[in-house]
DRENRO-770044 format. One line per 5 residues: number of its first residue (from 1); their letters; for each residue x, y, z of C-alpha. Coordinates in nm, 4 decimals, always signed. Layout:
BEGIN
NUM	a	X:Y:Z  ... .
END
This chain:
BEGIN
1	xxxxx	+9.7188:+18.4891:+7.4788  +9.5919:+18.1834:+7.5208  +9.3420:+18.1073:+7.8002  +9.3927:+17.8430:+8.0694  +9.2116:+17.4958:+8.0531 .
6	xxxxx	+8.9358:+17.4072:+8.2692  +9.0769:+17.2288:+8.5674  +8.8481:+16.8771:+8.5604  +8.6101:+16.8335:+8.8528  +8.8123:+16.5660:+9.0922 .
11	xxxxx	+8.6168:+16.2127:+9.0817  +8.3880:+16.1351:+9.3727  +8.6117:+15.9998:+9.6640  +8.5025:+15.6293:+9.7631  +8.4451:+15.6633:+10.1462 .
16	xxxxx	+8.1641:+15.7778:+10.3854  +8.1407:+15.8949:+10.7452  +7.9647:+15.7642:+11.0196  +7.9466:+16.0883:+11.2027  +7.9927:+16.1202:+11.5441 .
21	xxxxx	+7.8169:+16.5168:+11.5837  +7.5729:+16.4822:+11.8221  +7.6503:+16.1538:+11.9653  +7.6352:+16.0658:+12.3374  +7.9245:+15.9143:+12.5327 .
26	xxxxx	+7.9712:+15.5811:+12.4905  +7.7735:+15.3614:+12.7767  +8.0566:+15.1797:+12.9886  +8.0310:+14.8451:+13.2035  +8.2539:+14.6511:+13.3659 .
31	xxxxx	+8.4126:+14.3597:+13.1389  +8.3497:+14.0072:+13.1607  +8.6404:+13.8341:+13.3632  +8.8304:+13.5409:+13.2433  +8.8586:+13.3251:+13.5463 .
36	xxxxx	+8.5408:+13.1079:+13.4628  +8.3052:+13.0190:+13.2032  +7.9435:+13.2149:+13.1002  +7.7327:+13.3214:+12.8362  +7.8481:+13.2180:+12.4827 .
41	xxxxx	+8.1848:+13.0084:+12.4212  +8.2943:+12.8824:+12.0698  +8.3754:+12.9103:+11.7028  +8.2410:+12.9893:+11.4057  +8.3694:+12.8711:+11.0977 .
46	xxxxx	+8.3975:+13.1106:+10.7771  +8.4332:+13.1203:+10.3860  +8.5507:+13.4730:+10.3158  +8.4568:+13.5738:+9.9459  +8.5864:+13.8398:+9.7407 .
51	xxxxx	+8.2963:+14.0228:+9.5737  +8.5209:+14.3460:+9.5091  +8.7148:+14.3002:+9.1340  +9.0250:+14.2564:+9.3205  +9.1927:+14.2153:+9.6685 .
56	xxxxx	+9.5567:+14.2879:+9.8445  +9.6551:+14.2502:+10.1434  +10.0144:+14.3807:+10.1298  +10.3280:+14.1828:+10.3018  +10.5426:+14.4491:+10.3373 .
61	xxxxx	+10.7451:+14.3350:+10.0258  +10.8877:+14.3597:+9.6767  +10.9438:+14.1292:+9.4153  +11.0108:+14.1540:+9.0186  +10.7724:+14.0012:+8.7851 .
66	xxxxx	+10.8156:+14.0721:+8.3960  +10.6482:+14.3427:+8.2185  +10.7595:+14.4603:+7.8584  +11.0383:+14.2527:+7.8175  +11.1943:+14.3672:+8.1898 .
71	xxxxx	+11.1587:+14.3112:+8.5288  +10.9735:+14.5350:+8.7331  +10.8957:+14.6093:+9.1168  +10.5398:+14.5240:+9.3087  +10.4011:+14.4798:+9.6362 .
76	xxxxx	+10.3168:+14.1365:+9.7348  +10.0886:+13.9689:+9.8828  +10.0695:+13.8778:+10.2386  +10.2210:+13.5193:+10.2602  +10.3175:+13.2188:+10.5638 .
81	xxxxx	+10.5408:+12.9356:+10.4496  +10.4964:+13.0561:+10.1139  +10.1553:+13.0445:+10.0949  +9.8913:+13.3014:+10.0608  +9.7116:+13.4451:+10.3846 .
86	xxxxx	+9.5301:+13.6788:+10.5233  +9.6231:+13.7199:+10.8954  +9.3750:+13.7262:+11.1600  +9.4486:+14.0178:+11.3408  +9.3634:+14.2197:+11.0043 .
91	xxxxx	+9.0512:+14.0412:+11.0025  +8.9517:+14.1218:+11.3828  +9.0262:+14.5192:+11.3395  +8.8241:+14.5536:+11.0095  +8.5057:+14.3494:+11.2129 .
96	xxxxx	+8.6401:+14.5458:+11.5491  +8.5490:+14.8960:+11.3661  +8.2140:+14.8171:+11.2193  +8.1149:+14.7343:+11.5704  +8.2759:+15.0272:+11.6793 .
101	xxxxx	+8.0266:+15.2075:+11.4390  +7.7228:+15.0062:+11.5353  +7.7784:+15.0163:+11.8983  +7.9029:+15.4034:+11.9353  +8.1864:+15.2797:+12.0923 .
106	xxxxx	+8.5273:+15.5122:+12.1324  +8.7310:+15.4973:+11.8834  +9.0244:+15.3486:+11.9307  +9.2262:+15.4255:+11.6539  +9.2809:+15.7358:+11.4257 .
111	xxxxx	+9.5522:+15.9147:+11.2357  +9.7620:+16.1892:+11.4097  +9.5947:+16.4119:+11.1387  +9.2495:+16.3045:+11.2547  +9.0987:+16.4577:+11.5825 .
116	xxxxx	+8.7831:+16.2983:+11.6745  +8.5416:+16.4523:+11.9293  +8.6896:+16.4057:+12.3107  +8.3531:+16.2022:+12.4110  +8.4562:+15.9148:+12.1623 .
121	xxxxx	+8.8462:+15.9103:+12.3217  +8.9643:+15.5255:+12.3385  +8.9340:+15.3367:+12.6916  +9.1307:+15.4014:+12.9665  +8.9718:+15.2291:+13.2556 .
126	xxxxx	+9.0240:+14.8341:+13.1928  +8.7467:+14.8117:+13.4633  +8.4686:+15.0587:+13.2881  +8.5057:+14.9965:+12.8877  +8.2750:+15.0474:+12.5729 .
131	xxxxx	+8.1208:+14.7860:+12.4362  +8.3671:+14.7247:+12.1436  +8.6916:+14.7269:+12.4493  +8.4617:+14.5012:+12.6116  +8.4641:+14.2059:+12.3340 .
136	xxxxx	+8.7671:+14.2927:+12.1392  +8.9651:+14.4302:+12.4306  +9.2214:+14.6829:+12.5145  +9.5135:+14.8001:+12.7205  +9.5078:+14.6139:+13.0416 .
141	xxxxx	+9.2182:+14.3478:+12.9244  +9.2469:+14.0566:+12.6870  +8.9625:+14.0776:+12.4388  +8.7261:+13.7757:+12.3910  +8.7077:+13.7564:+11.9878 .
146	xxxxx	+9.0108:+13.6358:+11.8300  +9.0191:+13.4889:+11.4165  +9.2704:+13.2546:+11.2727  +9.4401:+13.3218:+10.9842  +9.2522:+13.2862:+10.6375 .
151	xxxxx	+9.4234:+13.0624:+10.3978  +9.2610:+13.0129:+10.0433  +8.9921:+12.7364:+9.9717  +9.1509:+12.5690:+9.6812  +9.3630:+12.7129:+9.4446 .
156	xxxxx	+9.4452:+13.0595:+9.4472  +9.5593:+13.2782:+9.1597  +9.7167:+13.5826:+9.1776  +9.7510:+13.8561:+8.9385  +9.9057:+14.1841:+8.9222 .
161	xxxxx	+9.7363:+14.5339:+8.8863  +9.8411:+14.8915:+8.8327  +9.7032:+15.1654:+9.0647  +9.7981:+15.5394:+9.1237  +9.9944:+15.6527:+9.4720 .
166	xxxxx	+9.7588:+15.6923:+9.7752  +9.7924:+15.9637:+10.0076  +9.6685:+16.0172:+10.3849  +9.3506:+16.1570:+10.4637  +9.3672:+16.4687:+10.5454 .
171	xxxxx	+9.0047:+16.5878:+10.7317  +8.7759:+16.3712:+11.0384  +8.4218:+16.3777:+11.0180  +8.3512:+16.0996:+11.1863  +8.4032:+15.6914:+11.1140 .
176	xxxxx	+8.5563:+15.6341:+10.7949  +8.4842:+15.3612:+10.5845  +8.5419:+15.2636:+10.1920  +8.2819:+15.1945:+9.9222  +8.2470:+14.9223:+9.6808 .
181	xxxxx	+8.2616:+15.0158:+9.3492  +8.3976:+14.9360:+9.0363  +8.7590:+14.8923:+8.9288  +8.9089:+15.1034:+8.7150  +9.2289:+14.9690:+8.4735 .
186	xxxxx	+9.4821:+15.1064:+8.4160  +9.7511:+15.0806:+8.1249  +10.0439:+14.8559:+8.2270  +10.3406:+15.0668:+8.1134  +10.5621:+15.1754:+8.4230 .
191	xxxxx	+10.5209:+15.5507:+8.5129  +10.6225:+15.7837:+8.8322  +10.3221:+15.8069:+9.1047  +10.2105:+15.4813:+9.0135  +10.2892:+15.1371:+9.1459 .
196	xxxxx	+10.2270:+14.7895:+9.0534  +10.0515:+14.5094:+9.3353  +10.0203:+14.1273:+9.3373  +9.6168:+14.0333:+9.4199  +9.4094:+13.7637:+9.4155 .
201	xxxxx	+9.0456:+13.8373:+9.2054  +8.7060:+13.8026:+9.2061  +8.5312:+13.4710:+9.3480  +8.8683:+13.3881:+9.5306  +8.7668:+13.2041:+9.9045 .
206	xxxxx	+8.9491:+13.1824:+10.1909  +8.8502:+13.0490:+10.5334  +8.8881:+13.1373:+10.8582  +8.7532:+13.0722:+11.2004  +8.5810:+13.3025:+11.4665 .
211	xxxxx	+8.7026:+13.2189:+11.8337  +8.4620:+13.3721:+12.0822  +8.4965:+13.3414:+12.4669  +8.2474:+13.4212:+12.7487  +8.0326:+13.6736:+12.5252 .
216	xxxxx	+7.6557:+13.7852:+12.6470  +7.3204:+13.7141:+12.3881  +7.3758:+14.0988:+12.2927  +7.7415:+14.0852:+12.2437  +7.6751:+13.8025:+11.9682 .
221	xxxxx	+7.4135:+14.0032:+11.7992  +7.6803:+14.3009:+11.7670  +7.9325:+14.0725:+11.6909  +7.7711:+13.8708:+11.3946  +7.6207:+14.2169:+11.2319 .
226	xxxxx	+7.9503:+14.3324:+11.1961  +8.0385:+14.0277:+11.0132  +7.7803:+14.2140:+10.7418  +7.5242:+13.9793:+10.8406  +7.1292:+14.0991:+10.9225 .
231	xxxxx	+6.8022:+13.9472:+10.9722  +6.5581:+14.0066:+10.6760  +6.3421:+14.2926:+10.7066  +6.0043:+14.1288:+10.5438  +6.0870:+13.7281:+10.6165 .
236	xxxxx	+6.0773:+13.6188:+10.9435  +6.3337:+13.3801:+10.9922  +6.5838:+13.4408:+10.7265  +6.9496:+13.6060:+10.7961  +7.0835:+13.7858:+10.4950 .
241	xxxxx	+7.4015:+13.9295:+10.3767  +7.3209:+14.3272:+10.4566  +7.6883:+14.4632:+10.3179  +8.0938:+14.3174:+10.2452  +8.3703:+14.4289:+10.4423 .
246	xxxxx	+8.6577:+14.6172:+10.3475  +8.9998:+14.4156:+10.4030  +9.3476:+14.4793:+10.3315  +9.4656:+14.7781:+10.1462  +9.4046:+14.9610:+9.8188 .
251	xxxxx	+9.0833:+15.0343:+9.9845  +9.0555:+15.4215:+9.8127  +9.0891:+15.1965:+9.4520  +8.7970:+15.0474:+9.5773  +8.9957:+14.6626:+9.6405 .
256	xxxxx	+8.9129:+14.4495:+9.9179  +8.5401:+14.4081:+9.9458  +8.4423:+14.0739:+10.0752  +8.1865:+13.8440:+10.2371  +8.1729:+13.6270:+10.5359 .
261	xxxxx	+7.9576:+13.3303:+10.4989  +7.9029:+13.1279:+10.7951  +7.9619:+12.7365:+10.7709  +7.9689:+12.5506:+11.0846  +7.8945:+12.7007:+11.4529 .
266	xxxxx	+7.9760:+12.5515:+11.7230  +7.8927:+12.6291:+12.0972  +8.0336:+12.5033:+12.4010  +7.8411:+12.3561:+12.7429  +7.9813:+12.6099:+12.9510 .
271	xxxxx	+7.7274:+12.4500:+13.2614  +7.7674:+12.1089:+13.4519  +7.9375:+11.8035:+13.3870  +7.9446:+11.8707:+13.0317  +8.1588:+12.1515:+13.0182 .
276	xxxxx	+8.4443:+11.8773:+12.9967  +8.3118:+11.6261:+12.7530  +8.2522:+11.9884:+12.5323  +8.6280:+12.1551:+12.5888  +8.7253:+11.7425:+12.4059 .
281	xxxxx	+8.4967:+11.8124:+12.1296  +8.5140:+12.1629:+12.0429  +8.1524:+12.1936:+12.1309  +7.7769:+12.1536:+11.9562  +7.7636:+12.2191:+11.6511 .
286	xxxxx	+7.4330:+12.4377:+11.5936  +7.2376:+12.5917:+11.2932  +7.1092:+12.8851:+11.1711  +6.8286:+12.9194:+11.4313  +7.1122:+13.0276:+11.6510 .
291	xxxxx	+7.2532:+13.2914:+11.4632  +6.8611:+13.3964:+11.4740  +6.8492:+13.4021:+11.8513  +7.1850:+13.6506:+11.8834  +7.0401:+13.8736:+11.6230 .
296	xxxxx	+6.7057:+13.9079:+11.7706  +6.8935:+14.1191:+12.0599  +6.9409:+14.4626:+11.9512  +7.0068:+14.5908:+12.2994  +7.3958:+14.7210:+12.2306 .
301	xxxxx	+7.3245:+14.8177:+11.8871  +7.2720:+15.2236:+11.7975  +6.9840:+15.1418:+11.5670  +7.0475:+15.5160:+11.3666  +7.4425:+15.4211:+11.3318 .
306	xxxxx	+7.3420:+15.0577:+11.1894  +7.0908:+15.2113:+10.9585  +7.3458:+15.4071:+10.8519  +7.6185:+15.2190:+10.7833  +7.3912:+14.9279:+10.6277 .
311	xxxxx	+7.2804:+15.2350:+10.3677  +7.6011:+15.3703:+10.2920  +7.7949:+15.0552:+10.2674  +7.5457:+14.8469:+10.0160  +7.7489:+14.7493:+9.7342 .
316	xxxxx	+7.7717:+15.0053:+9.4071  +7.9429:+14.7722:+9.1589  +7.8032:+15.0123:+8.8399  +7.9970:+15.3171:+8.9729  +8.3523:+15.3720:+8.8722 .
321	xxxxx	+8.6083:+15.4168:+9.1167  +8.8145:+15.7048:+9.1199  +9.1646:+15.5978:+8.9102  +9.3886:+15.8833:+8.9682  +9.6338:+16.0241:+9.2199 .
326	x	+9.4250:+16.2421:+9.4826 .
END
């Protein structure tokens, strides 16, 4: 009789876990209120580069393209007046759960599969909230960071890829979040488990702007390391690009990694008579030495969770990505 084949170690999964074992209770204030001006008002303005091979940010639809002489099905992407886009509110929960992360806030989202630790349970009192409720806000408070929605610098291509079915996750061990690593192709010939996606690739820029209201010196600093953004450990001075963020899905194929680069920041004179003149022009447009002055305050970041994640999220563009079902 003939013996059985070897079943083939599984490929290394492309995620890691900011645990939560261990891990105090989230430290809770009272929120800013929105009947007046303080602290930090403004905008940022934002390329967003895809460093990952390929990205897709899915609209929920089909269409047929032509492959082998017949038309077949994919998802497409995200779109608004027939143009490409991604929308803002994706944008503000990807940056919303790296500050989660950094911050040991609760968390405020999981799936019903995942049961997180009862310490870490999302907000309920809109008058005592963690820090991430606090900026990006929650039931019964408006948050105070809002993006527009990205639409491509230039022109942007789109191509379509093959990827095996992705399935839920089926175990919680803390803060999930993807790797980036390399691509893997497949062949294009249609086959069950399998399905076929419109994305944009590598190099492709969109832009986007960062609306922030009423946010303290610390609140900035949280805000703008989550954008992947870090001062440099050895030059004094110089911000750097620590990790990408993951956006949009196909994240387990390893799609979706991208970069925020900062363009124009502008603040407005929330004191005196200027506070006018400043709501007219959208504000002062400042430099780099103020991105320097939020980062500088580390006072709401959990310096073990942001060495963590800024380990475990650095780019791995020589390792494979896992291609099959799992």
């Amino acid at each position: 009789m003939a013996k059985r084949g070897r079943r083939q170690p599984s490929e290394p999964k492309p995620f890691f876990w900011i645990s939560l074992q261990g891990k105090s209770k989230p430290q809770k204030d009272e929120p800013v209120p929105h009947d007046r001006f303080s602290g930090w008002s403004g905008r940022i303005e934002l390329e967003i580069e895809v460093c990952s091979d390929y990205l897709y940010v899915g609209s929920g639809n089909f269409d047929l393209f032509p492959l082998q002489g017949k038309d077949q099905a994919r998802y497409t992407f995200a779109r608004r007046n027939g143009h490409l886009v991604i929308p803002g509110t994706g944008i503000k929960g990807v940056v919303r759960s790296v500050v989660e992360a950094i911050s040991n806030s609760c968390v405020l989202l999981s799936a019903r599969e995942e049961r997180g630790p009862g310490s870490h349970r999302p907000c309920n009192d809109p008058d005592n909230l963690c820090p991430a409720c606090r900026l990006f806000g929650t039931t019964g408070y408006r948050g105070r960071v809002h993006f527009s929605d990205a639409v491509p610098v230039g022109n942007a291509e789109t191509t379509t890829i093959k990827i095996a079915d992705l399935w839920r996750p089926k175990r919680f061990e803390g803060r999930k979040f993807y790797q980036t690593k390399a691509f893997q192709p497949q062949d294009m010939r249609p086959q069950k488990n399998y399905r076929f996606l419109e994305v944009v690739p590598k190099g492709t820029r969109f832009r986007t702007t960062l609306f922030f209201e009423n946010a303290t010196t610390a609140e900035m600093g949280l805000l703008v390391r989550a954008l992947g953004l870090a001062l440099h450990m050895n030059k004094e001075g110089t911000v750097v690009y620590a990790f990408p963020l993951k956006i949009g899905g196909a994240k387990p194929r390893c799609l979706g990694s991208v970069y925020f680069h900062p363009k124009k920041i502008q603040v407005l004179s929330v004191t005196g008579a200027n506070l006018f003149q400043s709501l007219l022009t959208g504000g002062d447009y400042q430099g780099t030495k103020q991105m320097l002055e939020w980062l500088a305050d580390k006072s709401l970041v959990d310096q073990e969770a942001w060495a963590e994640f800024r380990e475990k999220a650095k780019p791995q563009t020589g390792v494979p990505c896992p291609k099959e079902v799992y």
